[in-house]
C-alpha positions in Angstrom: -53.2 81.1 108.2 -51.7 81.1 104.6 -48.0 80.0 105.0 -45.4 82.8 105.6 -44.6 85.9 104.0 -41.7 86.8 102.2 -40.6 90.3 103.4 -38.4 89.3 106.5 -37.9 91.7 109.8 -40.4 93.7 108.6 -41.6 96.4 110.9 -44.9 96.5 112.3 -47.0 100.0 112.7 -49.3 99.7 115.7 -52.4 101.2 116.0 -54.8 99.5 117.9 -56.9 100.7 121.1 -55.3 98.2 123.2 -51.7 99.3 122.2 -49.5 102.7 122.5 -49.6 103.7 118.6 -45.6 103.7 116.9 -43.6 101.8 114.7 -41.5 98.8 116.1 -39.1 96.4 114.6 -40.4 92.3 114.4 -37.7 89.4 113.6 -38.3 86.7 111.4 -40.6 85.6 108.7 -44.0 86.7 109.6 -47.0 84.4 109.0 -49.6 85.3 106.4 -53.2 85.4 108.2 -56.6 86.3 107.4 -58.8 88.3 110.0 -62.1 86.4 110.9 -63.5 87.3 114.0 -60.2 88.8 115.7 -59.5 92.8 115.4 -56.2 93.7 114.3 -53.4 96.0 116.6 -50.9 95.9 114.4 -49.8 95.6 110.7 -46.9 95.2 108.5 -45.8 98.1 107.5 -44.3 95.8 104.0 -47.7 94.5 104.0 -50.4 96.5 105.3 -53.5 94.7 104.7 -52.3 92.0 107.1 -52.0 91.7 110.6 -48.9 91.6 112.9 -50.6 91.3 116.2 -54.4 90.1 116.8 -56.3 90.1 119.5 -59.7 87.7 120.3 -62.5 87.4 123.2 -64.7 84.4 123.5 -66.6 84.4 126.6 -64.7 86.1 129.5 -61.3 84.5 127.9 -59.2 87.0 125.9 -56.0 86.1 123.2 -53.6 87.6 121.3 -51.4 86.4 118.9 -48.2 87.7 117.2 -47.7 86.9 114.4 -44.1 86.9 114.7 -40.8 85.4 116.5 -41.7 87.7 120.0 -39.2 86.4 121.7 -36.6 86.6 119.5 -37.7 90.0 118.8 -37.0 91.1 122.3 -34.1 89.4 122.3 -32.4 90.8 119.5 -34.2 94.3 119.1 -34.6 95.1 123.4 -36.2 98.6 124.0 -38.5 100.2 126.1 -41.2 100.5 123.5 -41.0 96.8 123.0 -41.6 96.0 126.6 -44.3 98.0 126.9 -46.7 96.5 124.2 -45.7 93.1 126.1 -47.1 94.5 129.7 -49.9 96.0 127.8 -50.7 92.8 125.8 -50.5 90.6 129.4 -52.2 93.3 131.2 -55.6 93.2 128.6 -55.6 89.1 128.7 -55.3 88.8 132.5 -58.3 88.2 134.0 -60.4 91.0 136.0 -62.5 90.1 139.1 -65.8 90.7 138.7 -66.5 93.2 141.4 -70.3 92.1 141.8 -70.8 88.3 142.7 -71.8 86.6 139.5 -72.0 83.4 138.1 -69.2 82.4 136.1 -66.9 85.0 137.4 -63.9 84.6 139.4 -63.7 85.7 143.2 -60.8 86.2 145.7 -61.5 83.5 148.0 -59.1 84.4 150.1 -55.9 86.6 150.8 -52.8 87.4 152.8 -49.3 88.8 152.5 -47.6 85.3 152.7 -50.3 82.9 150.6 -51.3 83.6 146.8 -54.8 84.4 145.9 -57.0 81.3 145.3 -60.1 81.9 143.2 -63.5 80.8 143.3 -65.7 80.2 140.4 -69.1 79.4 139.5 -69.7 71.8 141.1 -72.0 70.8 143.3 -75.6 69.9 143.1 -78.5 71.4 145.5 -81.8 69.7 145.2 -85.0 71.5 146.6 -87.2 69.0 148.6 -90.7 69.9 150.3 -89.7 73.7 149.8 -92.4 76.4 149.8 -93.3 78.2 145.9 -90.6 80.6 145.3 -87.6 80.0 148.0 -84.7 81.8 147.4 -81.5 80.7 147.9 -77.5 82.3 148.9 -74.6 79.9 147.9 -71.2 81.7 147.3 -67.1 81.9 148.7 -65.6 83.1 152.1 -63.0 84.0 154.3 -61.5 85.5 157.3 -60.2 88.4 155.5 -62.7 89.0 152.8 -66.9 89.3 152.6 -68.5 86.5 151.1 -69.5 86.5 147.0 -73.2 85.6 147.2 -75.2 84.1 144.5 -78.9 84.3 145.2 -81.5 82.5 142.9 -85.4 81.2 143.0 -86.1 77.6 143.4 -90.0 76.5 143.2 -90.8 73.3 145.1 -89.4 70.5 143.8 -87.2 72.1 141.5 -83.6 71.6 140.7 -81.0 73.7 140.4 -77.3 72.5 139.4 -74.2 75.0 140.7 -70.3 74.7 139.6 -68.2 75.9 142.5 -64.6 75.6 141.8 -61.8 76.4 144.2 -58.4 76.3 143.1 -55.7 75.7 146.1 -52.3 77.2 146.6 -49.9 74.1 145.1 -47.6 74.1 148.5 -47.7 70.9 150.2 -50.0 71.7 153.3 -53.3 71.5 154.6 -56.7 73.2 153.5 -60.3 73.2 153.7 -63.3 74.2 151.8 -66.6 74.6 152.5 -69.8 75.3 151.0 -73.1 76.9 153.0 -76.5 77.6 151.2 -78.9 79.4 153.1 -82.6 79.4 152.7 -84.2 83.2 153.1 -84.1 83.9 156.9 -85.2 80.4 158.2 -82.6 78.7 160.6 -83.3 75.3 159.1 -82.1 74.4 156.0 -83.8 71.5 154.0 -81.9 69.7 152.1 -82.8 66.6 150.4 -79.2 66.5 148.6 -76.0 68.0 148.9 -72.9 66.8 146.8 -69.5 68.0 146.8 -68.1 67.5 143.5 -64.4 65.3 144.3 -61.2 65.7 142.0 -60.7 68.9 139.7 -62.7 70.4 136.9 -61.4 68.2 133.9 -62.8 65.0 136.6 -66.2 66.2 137.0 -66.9 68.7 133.9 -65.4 66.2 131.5 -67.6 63.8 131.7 -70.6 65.8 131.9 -69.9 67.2 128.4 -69.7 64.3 126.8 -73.3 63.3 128.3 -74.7 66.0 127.1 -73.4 65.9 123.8 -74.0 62.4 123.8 -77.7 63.0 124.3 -78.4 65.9 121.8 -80.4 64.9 118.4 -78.1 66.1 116.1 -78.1 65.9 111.9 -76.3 63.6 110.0 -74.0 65.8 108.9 -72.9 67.0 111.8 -73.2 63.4 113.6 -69.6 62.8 112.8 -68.0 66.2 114.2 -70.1 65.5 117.6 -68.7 62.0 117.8 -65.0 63.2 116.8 -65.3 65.9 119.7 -66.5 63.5 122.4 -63.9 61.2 121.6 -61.2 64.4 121.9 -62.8 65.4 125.5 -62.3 61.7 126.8 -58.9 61.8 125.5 -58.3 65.2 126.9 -59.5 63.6 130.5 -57.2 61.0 130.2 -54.3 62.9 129.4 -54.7 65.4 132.2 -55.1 62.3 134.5 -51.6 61.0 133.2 -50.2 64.0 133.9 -49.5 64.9 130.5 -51.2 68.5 129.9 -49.7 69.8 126.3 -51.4 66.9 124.9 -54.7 67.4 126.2 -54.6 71.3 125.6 -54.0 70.0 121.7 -57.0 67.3 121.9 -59.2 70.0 123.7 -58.3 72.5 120.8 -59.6 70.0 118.5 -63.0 69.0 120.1 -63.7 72.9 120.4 -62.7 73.4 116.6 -65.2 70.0 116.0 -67.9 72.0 118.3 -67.7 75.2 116.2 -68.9 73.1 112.9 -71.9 71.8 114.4 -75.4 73.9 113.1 -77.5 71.7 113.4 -77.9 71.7 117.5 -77.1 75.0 120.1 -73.7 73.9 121.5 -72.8 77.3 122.8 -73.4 76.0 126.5 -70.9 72.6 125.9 -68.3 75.0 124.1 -68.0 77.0 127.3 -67.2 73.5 129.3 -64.6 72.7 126.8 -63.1 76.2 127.4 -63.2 75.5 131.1 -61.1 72.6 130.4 -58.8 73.9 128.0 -58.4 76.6 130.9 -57.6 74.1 133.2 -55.5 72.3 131.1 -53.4 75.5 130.4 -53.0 76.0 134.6 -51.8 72.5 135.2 -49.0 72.6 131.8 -47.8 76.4 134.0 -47.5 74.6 136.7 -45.7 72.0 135.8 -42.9 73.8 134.1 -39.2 73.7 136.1 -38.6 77.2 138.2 
């Protein structure tokens, strides 16, 4: 972003994919930005080489940015055209169940007509003990009202395999159970040499995870410093979210994921995901604790 631009109100012609094409009105003065690795929906029609609204995917997490007062916008200029790119822009970033079980895809854990849907997601640890060469396992979500997501995977004797399992409970007071089942082919007896239930929420047990894993990589010199600055931003992060205070660890988490991105020297790709994860989780506990 470079600063503002000087044309206020200007309007903006849309003609992205995601978007109904047309002309609509935008109030205040816009922001001056440079595409990188976003795709642009919309322009200014005063300033056509830059982009009103811009939309980004990372991973299975999609964004979009206006780069205009929206609100205002809606407020002052309602119509029908208006609300429309809105639905469309919250319809493309909301999340789409994956409808084959999958690793690191959300599941309907369970449903009914009274209770919101919770969602399952690809942490616990399994650890194969005295298991014949090539056992396969089933690990996955169920309910009354819905068939199981399965995840099935090899495990050689005496391997290890890690799994994140993450259930996320309706909010009402009340009370709820979860449990996990791994099965081992068709044999009724399951050996299991460990079995851990990870306690507390994702930022409790991914948090510290990432920063043992960044702690141990070999990095450069150069990039040394960005690795430190971005451990230091997760633990802050943890500690926010365990004070309660969910803005500021969404800023710190932004921070260590900008410090990740600068690192070349090291693959960081899988420790960027679990700093998404947080900042994820971090944006779900902010939502919920804004007033009704």
């Amino acid at each position: 972003m470079h600063g503002k631009l000087s044309v206020l109100n200007q309007t903006i012609n849309v003609n992205g994919p995601i978007f109904a094409p047309g002309t609509l009105p935008s109030f205040g003065r816009p922001l001056h930005l440079d595409l990188t690795t976003g795709a642009a929906q919309a322009v200014f029609a005063a300033s056509p080489s830059r982009p009103a609204v811009v939309t980004n995917q990372y991973g299975l997490g999609r964004g979009i940015l206006f780069a205009y007062d929206l609100v205002d916008t809606l407020m002052t200029q309602p119509s029908s055209a208006l609300n429309d790119l809105v639905s469309a822009g919250i319809a493309w970033v909301t999340p789409t169940l994956a409808t084959v079980s999958e690793a690191r895809a959300l599941h309907c854990a369970a449903r009914s007509d009274h209770k919101p849907r919770h969602r399952c997601e690809p942490d616990s640890h399994l650890h194969a003990a005295n298991w014949s060469n090539g056992a396969r396992l089933r690990a996955g979500c169920t309910s009354p009202t819905r068939s199981a997501p399965v995840w099935s995977f090899a495990l050689d004797s005496g391997a290890t395999k890690n799994l994140d399992i993450g259930l996320r409970l309706p909010t009402a007071t009340g009370s709820f159970s979860a449990s996990l089942s791994v099965d081992l082919g068709h044999r009724p007896a399951l050996a299991l040499h460990e079995l851990h239930n990870a306690g507390g929420g994702i930022a409790e047990s991914v948090a510290p995870r990432v920063v043992r894993e960044l702690s141990a990589l070999v990095v450069s010199s150069s990039d040394r410093s960005d690795r430190d600055h971005a451990i230091s931003s997760i633990r802050a992060a943890q500690a926010s979210l365990s004070a309660g205070a969910s803005e500021k660890a969404i800023d710190q988490l932004v921070d260590a994921s900008e410090r990740l991105l600068k690192i070349t020297s090291v693959d960081v790709s899988a420790q960027r995901v679990y700093v998404d994860r947080l900042l994820q989780e971090a944006e779900v506990r902010w939502f919920i604790a804004q007033p009704r």
